[in-house]
C-alpha positions in Angstrom: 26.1 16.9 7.3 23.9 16.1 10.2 24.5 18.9 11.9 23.8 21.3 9.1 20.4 19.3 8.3 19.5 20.0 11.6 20.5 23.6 11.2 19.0 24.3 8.2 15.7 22.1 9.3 15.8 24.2 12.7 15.4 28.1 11.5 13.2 26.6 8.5 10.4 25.2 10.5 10.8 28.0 13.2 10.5 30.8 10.7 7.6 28.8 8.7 5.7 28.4 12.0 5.7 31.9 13.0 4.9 32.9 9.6 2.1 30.6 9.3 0.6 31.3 13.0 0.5 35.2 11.6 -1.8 34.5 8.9 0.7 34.2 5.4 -0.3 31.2 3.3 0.9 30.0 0.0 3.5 28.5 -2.0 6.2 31.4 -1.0 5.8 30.1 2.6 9.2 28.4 3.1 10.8 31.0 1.5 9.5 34.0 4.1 9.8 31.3 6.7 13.5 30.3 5.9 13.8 34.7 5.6 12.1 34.9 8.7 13.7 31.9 10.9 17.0 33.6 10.0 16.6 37.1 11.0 14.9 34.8 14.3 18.3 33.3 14.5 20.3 36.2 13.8 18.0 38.4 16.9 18.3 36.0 19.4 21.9 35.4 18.8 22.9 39.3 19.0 21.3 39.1 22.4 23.2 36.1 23.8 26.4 38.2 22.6 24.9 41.8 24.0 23.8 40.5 26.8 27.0 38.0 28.2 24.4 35.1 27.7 26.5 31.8 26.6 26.8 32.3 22.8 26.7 28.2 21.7 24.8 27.9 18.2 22.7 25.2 20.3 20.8 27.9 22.6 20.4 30.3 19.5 18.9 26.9 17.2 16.7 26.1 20.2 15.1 29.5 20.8 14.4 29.8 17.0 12.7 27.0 17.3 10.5 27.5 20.5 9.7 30.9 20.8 7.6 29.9 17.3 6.3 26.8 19.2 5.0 29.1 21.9 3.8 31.6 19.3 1.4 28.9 17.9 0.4 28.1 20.2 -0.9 31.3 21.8 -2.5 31.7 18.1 -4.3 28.6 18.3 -5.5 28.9 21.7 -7.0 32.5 20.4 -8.0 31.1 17.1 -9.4 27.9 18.2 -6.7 25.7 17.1 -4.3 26.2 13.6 -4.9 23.4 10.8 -2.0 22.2 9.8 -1.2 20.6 6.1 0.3 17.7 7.6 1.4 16.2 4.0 2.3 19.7 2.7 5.0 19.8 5.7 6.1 16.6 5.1 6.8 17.0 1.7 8.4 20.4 2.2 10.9 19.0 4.7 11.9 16.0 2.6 12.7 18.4 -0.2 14.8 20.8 1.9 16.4 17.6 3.1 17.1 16.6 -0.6 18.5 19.8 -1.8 20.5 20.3 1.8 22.2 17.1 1.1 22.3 17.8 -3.0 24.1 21.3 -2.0 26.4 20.0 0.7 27.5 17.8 -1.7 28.6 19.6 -4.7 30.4 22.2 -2.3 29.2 25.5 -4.3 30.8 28.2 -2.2 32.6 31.4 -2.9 35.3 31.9 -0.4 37.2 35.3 -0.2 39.5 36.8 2.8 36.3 38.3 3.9 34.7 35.4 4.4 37.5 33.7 6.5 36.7 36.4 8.7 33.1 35.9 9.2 33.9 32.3 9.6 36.2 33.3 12.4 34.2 35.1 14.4 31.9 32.0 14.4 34.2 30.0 15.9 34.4 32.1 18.1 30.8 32.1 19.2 30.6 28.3 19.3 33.4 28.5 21.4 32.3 31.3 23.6 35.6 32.7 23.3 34.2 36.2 21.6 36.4 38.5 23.8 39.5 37.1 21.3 37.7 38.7 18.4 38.9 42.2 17.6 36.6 45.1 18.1 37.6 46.0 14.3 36.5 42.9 13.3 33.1 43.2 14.9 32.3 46.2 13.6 33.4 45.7 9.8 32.3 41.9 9.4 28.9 42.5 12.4 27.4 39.8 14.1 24.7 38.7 11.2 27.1 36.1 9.1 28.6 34.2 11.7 25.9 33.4 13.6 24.4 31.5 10.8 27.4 29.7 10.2 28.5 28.9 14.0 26.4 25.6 14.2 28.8 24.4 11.5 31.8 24.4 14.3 29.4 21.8 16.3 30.5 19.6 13.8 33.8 20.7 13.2 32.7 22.6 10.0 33.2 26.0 9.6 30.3 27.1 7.7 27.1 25.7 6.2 27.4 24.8 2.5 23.5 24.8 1.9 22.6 28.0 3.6 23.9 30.9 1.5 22.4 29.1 -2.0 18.6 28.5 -0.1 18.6 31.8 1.2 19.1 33.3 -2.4 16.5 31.4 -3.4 14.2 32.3 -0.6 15.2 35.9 -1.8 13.9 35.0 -5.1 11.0 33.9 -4.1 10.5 36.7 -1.7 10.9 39.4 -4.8 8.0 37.6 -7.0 5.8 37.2 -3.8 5.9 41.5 -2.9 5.6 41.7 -6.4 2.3 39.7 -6.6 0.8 40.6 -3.6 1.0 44.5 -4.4 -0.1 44.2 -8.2 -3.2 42.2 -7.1 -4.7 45.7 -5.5 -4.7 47.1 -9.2 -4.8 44.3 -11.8 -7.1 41.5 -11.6 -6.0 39.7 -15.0 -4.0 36.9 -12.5 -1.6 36.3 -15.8 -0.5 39.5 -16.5 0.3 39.8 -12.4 1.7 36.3 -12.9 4.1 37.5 -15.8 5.2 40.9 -14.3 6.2 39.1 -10.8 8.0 36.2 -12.8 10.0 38.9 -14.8 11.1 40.7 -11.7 12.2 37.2 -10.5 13.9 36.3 -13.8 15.7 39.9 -14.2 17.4 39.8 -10.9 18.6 36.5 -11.9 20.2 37.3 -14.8 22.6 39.5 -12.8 26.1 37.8 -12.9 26.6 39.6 -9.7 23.6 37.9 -7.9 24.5 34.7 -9.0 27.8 35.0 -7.7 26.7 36.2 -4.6 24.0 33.4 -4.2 27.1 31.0 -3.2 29.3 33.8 -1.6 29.9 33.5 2.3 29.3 37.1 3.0 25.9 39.2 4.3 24.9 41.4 1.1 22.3 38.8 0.0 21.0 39.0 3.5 21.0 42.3 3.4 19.5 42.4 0.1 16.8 40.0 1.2 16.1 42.1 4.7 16.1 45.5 2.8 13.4 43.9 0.2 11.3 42.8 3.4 11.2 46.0 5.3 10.2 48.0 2.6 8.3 45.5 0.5 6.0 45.2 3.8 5.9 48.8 3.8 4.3 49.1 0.6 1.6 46.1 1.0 0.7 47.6 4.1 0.1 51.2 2.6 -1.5 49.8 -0.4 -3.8 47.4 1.6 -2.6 44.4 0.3 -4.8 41.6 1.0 -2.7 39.7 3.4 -2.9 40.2 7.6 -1.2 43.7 8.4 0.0 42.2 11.8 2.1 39.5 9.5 3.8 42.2 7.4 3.7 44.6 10.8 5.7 41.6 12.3 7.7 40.6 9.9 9.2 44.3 9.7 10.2 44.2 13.0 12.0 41.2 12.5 13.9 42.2 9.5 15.3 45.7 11.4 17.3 44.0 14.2 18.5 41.4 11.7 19.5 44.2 9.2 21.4 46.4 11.7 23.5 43.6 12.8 24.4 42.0 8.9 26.6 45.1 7.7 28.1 48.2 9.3 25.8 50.4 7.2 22.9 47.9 8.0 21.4 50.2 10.6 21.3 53.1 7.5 19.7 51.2 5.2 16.9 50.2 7.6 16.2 53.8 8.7 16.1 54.7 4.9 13.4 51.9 4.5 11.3 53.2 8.0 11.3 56.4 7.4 8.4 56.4 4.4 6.8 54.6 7.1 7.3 55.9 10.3 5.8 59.6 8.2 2.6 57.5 7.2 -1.0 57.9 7.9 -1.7 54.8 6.9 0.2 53.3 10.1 -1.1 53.3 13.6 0.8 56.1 15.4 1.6 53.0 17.9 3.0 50.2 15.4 5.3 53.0 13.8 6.7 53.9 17.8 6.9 50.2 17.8 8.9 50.2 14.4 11.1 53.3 15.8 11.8 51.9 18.8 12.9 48.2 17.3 15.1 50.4 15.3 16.5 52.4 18.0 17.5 49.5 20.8 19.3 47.3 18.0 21.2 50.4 16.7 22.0 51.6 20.0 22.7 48.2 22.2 24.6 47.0 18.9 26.6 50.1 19.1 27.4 50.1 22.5 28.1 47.0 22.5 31.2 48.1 20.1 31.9 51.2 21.7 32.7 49.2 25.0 34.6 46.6 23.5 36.7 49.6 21.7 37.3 50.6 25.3 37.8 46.9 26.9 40.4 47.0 23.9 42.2 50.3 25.4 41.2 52.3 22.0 39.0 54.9 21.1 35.9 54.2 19.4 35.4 55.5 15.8 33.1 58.5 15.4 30.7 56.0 13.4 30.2 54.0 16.5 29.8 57.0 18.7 27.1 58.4 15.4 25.0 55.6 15.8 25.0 54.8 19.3 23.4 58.4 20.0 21.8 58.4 17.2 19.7 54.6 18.4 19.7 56.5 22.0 17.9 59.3 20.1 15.7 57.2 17.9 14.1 55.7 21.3 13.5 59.2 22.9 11.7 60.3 19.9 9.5 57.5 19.6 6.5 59.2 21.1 6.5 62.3 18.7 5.3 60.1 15.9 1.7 60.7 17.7 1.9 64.0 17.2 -0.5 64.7 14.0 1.9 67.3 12.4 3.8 64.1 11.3 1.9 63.0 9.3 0.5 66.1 7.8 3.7 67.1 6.5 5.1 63.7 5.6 6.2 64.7 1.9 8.3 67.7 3.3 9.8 65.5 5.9 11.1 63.1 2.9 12.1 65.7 1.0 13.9 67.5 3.9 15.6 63.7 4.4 16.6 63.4 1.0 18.1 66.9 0.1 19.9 66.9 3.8 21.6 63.6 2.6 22.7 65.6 -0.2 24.0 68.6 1.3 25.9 66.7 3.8 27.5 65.0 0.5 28.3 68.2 -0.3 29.9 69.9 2.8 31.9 66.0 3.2 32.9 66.6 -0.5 34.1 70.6 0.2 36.5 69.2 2.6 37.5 66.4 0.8 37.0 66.5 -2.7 39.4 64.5 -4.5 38.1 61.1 -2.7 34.4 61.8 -4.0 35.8 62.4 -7.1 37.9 59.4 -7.3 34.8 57.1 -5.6 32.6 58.7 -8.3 34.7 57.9 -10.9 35.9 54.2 -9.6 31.9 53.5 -9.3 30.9 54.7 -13.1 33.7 52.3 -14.1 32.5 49.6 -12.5 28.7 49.8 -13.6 29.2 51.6 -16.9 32.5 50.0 -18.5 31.6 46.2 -16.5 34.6 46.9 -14.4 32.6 45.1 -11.6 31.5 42.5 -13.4 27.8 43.5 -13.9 27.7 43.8 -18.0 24.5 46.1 -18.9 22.3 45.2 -16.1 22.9 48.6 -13.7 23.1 50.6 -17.0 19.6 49.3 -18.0 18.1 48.9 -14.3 19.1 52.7 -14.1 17.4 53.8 -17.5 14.3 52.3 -16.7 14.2 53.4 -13.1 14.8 57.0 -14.1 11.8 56.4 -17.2 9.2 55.3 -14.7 10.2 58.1 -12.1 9.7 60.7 -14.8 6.6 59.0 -16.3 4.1 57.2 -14.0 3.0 58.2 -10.5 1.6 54.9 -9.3 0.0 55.1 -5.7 2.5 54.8 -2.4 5.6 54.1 -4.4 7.6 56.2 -1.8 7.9 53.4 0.6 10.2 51.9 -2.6 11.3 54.8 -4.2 12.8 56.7 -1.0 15.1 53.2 0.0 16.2 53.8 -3.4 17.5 57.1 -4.4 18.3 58.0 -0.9 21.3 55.2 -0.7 23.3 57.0 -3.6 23.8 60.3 -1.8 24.7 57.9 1.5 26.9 55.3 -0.1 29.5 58.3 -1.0 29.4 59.4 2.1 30.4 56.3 3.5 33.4 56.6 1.6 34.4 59.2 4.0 34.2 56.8 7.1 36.7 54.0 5.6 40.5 54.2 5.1 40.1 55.6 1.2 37.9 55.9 -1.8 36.1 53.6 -3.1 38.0 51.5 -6.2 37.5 49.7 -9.6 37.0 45.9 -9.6 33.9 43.5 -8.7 35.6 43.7 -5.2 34.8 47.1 -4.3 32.9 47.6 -1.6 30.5 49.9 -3.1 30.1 47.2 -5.9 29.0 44.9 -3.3 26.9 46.8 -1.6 24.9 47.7 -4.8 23.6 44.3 -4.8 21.4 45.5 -1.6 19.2 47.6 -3.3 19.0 46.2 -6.2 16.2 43.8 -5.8 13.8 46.8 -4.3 14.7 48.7 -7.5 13.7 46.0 -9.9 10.1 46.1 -8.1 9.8 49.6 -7.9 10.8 49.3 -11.9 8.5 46.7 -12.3 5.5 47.6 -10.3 5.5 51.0 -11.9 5.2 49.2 -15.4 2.4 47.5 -14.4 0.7 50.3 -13.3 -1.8 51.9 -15.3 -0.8 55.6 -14.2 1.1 56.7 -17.2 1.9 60.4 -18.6 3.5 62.6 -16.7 3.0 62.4 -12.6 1.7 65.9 -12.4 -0.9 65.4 -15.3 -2.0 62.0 -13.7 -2.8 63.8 -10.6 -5.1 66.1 -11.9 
């Protein structure tokens, strides 16, 4: 248990740090900081392993904890020196000590095959015996999950009971904060933001699915969590949110690396998050390069990474690897265009063009292949419409509302939550062309799972658009 107190304690008081030295204050602190201090964790990690560095959990726990050190210390030197709450950290440690111990007692973990193989992989890495691990592996199962865990082999653990239950909450917490901090640009009655941001908390957690998850050793509440970030920031940015813009600037370009390396499709769903972004006017030309390019190197070095492994191995690389290893090669090459004023001009048609080409390439998959889109299709209504996978009424009714406030209000930079959104369904079936078969009925589908990473975003896209007072039709509201 020591080891995982110091764990936990380690990428909690990094993350806080650097989200404190950037300007964010409040009681959702710990939370961002915990979010934060893990995609820290998860960054440096992936480079030990890119790179040939040692991989040992120690190194990885050490940099998260002094690259914030340095951090705040450049801040305070700039800023004349950072007051720190001294009893407010105090008491914050001694309750994350309290529920670390509380959690690592009652042993609340879902295990599944899946896991196991997470959990191998960081063995591995605390042993520094990675070569072992099959490039298959790597590539379904990524780099994200066992790098939290691996400080559990340095006690002879395999994983870290507390960490998985703390970072649903963090993702809780997370969901109410975006939720707050963009309603306070157009309501100023602090109870009615207050209860809109405390029913997107409660809704999501009345999802059976989420709860499960909260406890499950696997990455889709990461990814949910990352996902939320890098678009949530998005949208405060654009809407002027009264927070730093370095902070949520920052804390974008933490959540991309982190997000490409938690899932295979991890690198997709951040570039359907940027993209709103990398269009906008309301960016510097220079932070959305810098966005781009953050993008780019972790899809492409991750990638690479693979495809050379997949060669080490004496195989060929699958044509995903290959995709995405031009495609972050690519990303990095065009980084300069986004100065070019035309961008921005016609970011609309851009999204639009993105969208419908996400659909026609559905379409051209589906002409070659159409019985597996037709029995993915059909496995996925099952399992969302008929509870096949185990999430009783809440898609049917998250769906309903989302398609009521897309028809019916036209509140101000929703795209940067909207386009995340409805662009993943036309991808998701296409990713059933890149696996061995079609996607199937039971909670343990993977398209099931992989629901869960939008759904938070959708729930404040739902709910944000309710509290909006842009109602009637979007057209009308325009005029």
């Amino acid at each position: 248990m020591t080891v995982e107190l110091i764990s936990v304690t380690a990428v909690l008081a990094g993350g806080t740090a650097l989200v404190f030295a950037l300007g964010i204050r409040g009681c959702a602190l710990p939370a961002l900081g915990l979010v934060a201090g893990l995609a820290l964790q998860i960054i440096c990690g992936a480079i030990q392993v890119v790179t040939g560095l040692p991989t040992t959990p120690a190194l990885t726990l050490t940099l998260v904890v002094l690259l914030p050190a340095g951090w705040w210390i450049w801040s305070g030197r700039r800023n004349n020196g950072l007051a720190v709450p001294v009893k407010t950290v105090l008491a914050v440690l001694l309750l994350v000590v309290v529920v670390v111990i509380a959690l690592y007692g009652a042993g609340l973990v879902n295990l599944t095959p899946d896991s196991y193989q997470y959990l191998s992989t960081g063995s591995l890495l605390e042993s520094g015996h990675l070569d072992a691990a099959p490039p298959e592996r790597l590539l379904e199962r990524s780099l994200a999950v066992p790098l939290i865990h691996a400080p559990a082999n340095l006690a002879g653990a395999f994983y870290l009971r507390s960490i998985t239950p703390l970072l649903a909450l963090a993702a809780l917490i997370t969901l109410g904060w975006i939720c707050r901090e963009g309603l306070r640009v157009s309501l100023e009655d602090s109870h009615l933001i207050f209860y809109f941001s405390a029913a997107a908390v409660l809704w999501i957690l009345s999802s059976h699915r989420f709860v499960y998850h909260a406890f499950y050793v696997n990455g889709h509440t990461l990814s949910a969590v990352l996902l939320l970030l890098l678009a949530g920031c998005g949208w405060l940015y654009a809407r002027g949110a009264a927070l730093p813009p370095r902070a949520l600037f920052i804390m974008q370009l933490l959540a991309i690396p982190a997000l490409a390396v938690t899932r295979p499709e991890g690198s997709l769903l951040a570039g359907l998050a940027l993209l709103p972004v990398l269009v906008s006017a309301k960016y510097p030309w220079k932070q959305r390069a810098a966005l781009l390019l953050a993008w780019g190197l972790s899809t492409g070095a991750w990638h690479g990474f693979l495809w050379q492994k997949f060669i080490d191995a004496g195989q060929a690389a699958p044509e995903a690897v290959v995709y995405m290893s031009v495609l972050g090669a690519a990303a990095i090459m065009a980084a300069p265009v986004l100065a070019w004023r035309q961008v921005e001009r016609r970011s609309t048609g851009i999204l639009i063009l993105a969208e419908t080409g996400l659909w026609l390439a559905l379409v051209v998959m589906a002409a070659g292949n159409p019985r597996l889109l037709y029995r993915s299709a059909l496995a996925t209504i099952q399992n969302l419409a008929l509870d096949s996978g185990g999430w009783g009424v809440f898609p049917v009714l998250l769906g309903a509302l989302l398609v009521a406030v897309l028809a019916f209000t036209d509140i101000p930079d929703r795209v940067y939550l909207r386009f995340p959104v409805t662009a993943f369904i036309p991808l998701a079936f296409m990713l059933a062309y890149f696996r061995e078969g079609s996607y199937r009925v039971g909670p343990g589908d993977s398209l099931n799972r992989m629901l869960l990473h939008i759904m938070p975003l959708a729930i404040l896209l739902v709910v944000s658009a309710a509290a909006s007072p842009y109602w009637g039709l979007p057209r009308k509201n325009r005029k």
